[in-house]
C-alpha positions as CSV (number, residue, x, y, z in Angstrom):
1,X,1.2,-149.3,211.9
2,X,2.6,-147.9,208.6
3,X,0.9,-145.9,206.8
4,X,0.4,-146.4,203.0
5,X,0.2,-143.3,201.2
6,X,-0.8,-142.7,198.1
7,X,0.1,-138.9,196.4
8,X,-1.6,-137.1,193.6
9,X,-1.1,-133.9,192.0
10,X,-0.9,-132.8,188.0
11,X,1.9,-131.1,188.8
12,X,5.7,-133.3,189.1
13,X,6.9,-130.6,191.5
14,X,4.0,-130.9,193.6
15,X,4.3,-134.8,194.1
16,X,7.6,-134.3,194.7
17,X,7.2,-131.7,197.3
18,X,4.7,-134.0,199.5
19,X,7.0,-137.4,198.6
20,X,10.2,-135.4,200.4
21,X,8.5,-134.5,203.3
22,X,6.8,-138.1,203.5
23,X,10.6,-139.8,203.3
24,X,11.3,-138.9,206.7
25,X,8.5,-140.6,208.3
26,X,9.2,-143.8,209.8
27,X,5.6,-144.6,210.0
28,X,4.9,-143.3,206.2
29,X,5.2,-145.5,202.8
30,X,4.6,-144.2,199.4
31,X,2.9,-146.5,197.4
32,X,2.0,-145.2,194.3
33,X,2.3,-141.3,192.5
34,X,-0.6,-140.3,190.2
35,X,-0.7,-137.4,188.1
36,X,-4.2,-137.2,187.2
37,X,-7.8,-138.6,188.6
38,X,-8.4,-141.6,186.8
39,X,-4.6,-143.3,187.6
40,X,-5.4,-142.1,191.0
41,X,-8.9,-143.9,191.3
42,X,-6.9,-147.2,189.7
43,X,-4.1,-146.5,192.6
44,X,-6.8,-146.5,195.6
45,X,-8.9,-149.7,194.0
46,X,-5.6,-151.6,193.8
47,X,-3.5,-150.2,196.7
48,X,-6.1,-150.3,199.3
49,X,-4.2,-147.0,201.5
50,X,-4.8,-145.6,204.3
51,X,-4.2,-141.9,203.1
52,X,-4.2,-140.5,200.0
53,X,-2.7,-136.7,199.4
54,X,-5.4,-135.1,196.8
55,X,-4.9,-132.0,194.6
56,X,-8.6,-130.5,194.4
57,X,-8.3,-129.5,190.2
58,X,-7.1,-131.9,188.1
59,X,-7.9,-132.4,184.1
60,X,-10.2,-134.8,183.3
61,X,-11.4,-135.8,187.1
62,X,-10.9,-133.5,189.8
63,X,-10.2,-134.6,193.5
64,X,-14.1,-134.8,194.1
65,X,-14.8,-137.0,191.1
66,X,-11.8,-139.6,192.4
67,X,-13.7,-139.8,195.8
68,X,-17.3,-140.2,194.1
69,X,-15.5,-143.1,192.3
70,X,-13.3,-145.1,194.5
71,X,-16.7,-145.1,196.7
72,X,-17.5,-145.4,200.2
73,X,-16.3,-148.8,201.3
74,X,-12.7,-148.2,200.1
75,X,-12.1,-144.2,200.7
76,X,-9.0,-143.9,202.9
77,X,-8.0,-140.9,204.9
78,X,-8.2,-137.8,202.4
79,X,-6.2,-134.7,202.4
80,X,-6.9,-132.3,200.1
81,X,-4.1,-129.9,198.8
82,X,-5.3,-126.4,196.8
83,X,-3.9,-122.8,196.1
84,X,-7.4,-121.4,197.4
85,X,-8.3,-120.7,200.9
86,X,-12.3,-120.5,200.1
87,X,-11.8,-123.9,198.8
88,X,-10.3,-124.9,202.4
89,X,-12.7,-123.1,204.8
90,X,-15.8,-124.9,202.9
91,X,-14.1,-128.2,203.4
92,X,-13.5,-127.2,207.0
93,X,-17.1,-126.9,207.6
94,X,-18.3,-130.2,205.5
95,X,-16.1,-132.3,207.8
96,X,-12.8,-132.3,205.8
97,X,-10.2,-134.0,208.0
98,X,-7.6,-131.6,206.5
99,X,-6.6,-129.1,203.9
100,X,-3.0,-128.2,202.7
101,X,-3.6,-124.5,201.4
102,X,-0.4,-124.0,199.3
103,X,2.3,-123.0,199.6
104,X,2.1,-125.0,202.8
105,X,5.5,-125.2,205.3
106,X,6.9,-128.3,206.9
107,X,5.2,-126.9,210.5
108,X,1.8,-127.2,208.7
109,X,2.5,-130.9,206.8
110,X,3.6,-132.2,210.5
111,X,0.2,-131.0,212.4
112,X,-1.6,-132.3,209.2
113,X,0.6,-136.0,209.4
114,X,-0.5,-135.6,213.2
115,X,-4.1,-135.5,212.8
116,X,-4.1,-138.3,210.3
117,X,-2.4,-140.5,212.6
118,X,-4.8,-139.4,215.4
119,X,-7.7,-140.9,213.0
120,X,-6.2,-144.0,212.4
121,X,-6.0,-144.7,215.9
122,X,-9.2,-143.4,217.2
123,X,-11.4,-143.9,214.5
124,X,-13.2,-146.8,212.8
125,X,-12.1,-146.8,209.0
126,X,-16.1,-147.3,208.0
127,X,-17.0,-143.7,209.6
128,X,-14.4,-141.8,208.2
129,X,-14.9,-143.3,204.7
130,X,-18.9,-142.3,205.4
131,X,-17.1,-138.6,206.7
132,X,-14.8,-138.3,203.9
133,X,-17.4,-139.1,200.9
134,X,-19.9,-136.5,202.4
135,X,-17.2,-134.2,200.8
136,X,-17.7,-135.5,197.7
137,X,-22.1,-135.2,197.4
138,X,-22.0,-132.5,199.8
139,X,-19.7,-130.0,198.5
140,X,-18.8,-128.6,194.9
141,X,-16.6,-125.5,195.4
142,X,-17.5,-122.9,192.4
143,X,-14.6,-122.2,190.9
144,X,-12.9,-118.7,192.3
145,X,-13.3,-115.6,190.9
146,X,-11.0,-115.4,187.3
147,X,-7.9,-112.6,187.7
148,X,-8.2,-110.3,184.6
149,X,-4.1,-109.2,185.7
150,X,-1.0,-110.5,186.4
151,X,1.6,-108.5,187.8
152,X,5.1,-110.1,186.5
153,X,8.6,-108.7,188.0
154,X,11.8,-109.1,185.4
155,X,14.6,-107.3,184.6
156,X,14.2,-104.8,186.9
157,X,11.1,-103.9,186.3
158,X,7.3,-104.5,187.3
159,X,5.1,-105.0,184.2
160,X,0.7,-105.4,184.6
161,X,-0.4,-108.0,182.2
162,X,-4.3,-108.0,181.0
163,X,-4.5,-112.0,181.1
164,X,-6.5,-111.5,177.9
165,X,-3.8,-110.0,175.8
166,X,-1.2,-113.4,176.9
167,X,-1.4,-115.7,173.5
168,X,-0.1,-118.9,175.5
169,X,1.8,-120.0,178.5
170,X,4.4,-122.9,178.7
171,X,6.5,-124.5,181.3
172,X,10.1,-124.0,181.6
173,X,11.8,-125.1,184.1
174,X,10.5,-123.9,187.9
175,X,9.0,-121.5,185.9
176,X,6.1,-120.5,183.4
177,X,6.9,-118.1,180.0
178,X,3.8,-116.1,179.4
179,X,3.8,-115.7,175.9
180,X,2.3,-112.2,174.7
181,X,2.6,-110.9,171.3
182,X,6.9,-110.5,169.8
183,X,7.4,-110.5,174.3
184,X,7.8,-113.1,176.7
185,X,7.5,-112.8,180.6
186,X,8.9,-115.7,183.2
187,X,7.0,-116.0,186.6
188,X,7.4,-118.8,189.2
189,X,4.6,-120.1,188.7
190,X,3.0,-123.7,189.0
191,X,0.8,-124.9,185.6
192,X,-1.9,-126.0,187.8
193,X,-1.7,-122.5,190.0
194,X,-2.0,-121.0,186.8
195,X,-4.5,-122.6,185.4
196,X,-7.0,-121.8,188.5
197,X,-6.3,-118.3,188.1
198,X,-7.4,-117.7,184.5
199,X,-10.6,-117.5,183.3
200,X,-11.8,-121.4,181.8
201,X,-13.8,-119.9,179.2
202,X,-11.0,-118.5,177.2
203,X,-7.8,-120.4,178.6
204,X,-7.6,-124.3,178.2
205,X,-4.8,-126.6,179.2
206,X,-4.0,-128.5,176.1
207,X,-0.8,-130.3,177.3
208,X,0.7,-130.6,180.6
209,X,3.4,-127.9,179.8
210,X,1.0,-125.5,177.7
211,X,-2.1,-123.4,178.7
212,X,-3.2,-121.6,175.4
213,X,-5.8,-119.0,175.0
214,X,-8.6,-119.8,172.6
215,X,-9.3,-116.6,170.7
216,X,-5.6,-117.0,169.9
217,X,-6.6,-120.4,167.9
218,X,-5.9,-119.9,163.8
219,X,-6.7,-123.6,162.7
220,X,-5.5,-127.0,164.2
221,X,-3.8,-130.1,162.5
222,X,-4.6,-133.6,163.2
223,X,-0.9,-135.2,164.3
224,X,-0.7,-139.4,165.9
225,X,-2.5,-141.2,168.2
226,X,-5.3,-138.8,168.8
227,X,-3.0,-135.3,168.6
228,X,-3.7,-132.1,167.2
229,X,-1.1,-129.2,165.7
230,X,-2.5,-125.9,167.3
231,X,-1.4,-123.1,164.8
232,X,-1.9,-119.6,166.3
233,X,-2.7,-116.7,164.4
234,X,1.0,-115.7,165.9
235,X,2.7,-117.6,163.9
236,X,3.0,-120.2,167.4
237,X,2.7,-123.9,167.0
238,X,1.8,-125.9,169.9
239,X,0.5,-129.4,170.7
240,X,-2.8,-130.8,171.9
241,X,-2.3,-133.7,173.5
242,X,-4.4,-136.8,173.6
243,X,-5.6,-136.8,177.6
244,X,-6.6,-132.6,177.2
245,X,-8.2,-132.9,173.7
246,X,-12.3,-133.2,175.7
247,X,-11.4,-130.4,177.3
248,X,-10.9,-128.0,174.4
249,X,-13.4,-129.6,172.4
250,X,-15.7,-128.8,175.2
251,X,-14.3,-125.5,174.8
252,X,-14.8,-125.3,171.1
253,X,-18.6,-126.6,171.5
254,X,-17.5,-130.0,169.8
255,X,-15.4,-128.5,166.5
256,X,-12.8,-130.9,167.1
């Protein structure tokens, strides 16, 4: 059989990653790419796959929330895909049929493609969908423990960053620019890898290329179609996008 796939991640490089190592399976077709829950609960309602590659935290709906959704009677095969192994050990015990703990090798995306292609043979699609939405009412990881310190490598030198003194963060490139103070710091980082790291009460992803810290806020500016101008008291002028504007109002206790 051929196995439609559907792949969803926040993060371009991330779909990317899974879609290369997915191009080489004769048995494998991509049929859609989502970059956040609600195209991916569209994807699975009009798709109909048989596998669908999930990132656990996503804005708006996480992984969870997509499976609650799309609903018993049409969950395919889900494998979930997270930078946290507490998150993948709890799954492992609520009947998960895999986790892909990133960074994950090519070894460990075979042995995963392996077992999903053991279920499809041996399994009748109406138990794994019961199996598979267990995850979703039985199990709601807390969030891991916030890091109060990053420890960033450049020019030679190894610097300790309090996350609280870092004003904002953007993407650039493969990597992310830490923005703290007159300095800037580069680490190879992902947004979404980021984003689980700091603590959600004081750093809010207001773009998909910008993670800005909330004590940092000055005033905001209403832009088009539902954006906002975020002025920081440094002077820094950023962009709240439309699709993370709940988020920092939920932040803001409804100011915006």
């Amino acid at each position: 059989m051929t196995i439609r796939t559907i792949v969803v991640d926040d993060e371009p490089l991330g779909r990317e990653r899974i879609v290369s190592l997915l191009a080489g399976q004769a048995d494998v077709q991509v049929v859609a790419e989502c970059g956040d829950g609600r195209s991916a609960i569209e994807a699975v309602r009009r798709e109909a796959p048989h596998l669908v590659f999930l990132d656990v935290q996503m804005p708006e709906r996480d992984g969870f929330a997509v499976m609650e959704a799309v609903g018993g009677e049409r969950l395919p095969l889900v494998v979930f895909v997270t930078a946290y192994e507490a998150y993948a050990l709890r799954a492992f015990e609520v009947r998960a049929l895999d986790y892909l703990l990133k960074p994950f090798d090519q070894a460990r995306f075979q042995q995963t493609l392996q077992r999903v292609r053991t279920e499809l043979t041996h399994q009748e699609s109406d138990a794994l969908a019961r199996r598979v939405l267990a995850l979703a009412t039985e199990f709601r990881p807390e969030r891991p423990p916030a890091t109060d310190r990053l420890v960033v490598k450049s020019a030679g030198r190894v610097s300790f960053l309090r996350t609280r003194e870092i004003d904002w963060i953007e993407a650039s490139g493969n990597y992310l620019k830490l923005h703290v103070g007159a300095e800037s710091y580069l680490v190879r980082q992902t947004m979404s890898l980021m984003e689980e790291q700091l603590d959600p009460s004081t750093f809010v992803r207001i773009h998909r290329s910008q993670i800005v810290n909330i004590d940092r806020i000055k005033e905001m500016h209403p832009l088009f179609n539902g954006e906002y101008e975020v002025v920081l008291r440094t002077g820094a002028r950023l962009t709240l996008s439309r699709g993370y504007r709940d988020k920092l109002q939920s932040r803001l206790g409804g100011a915006i």
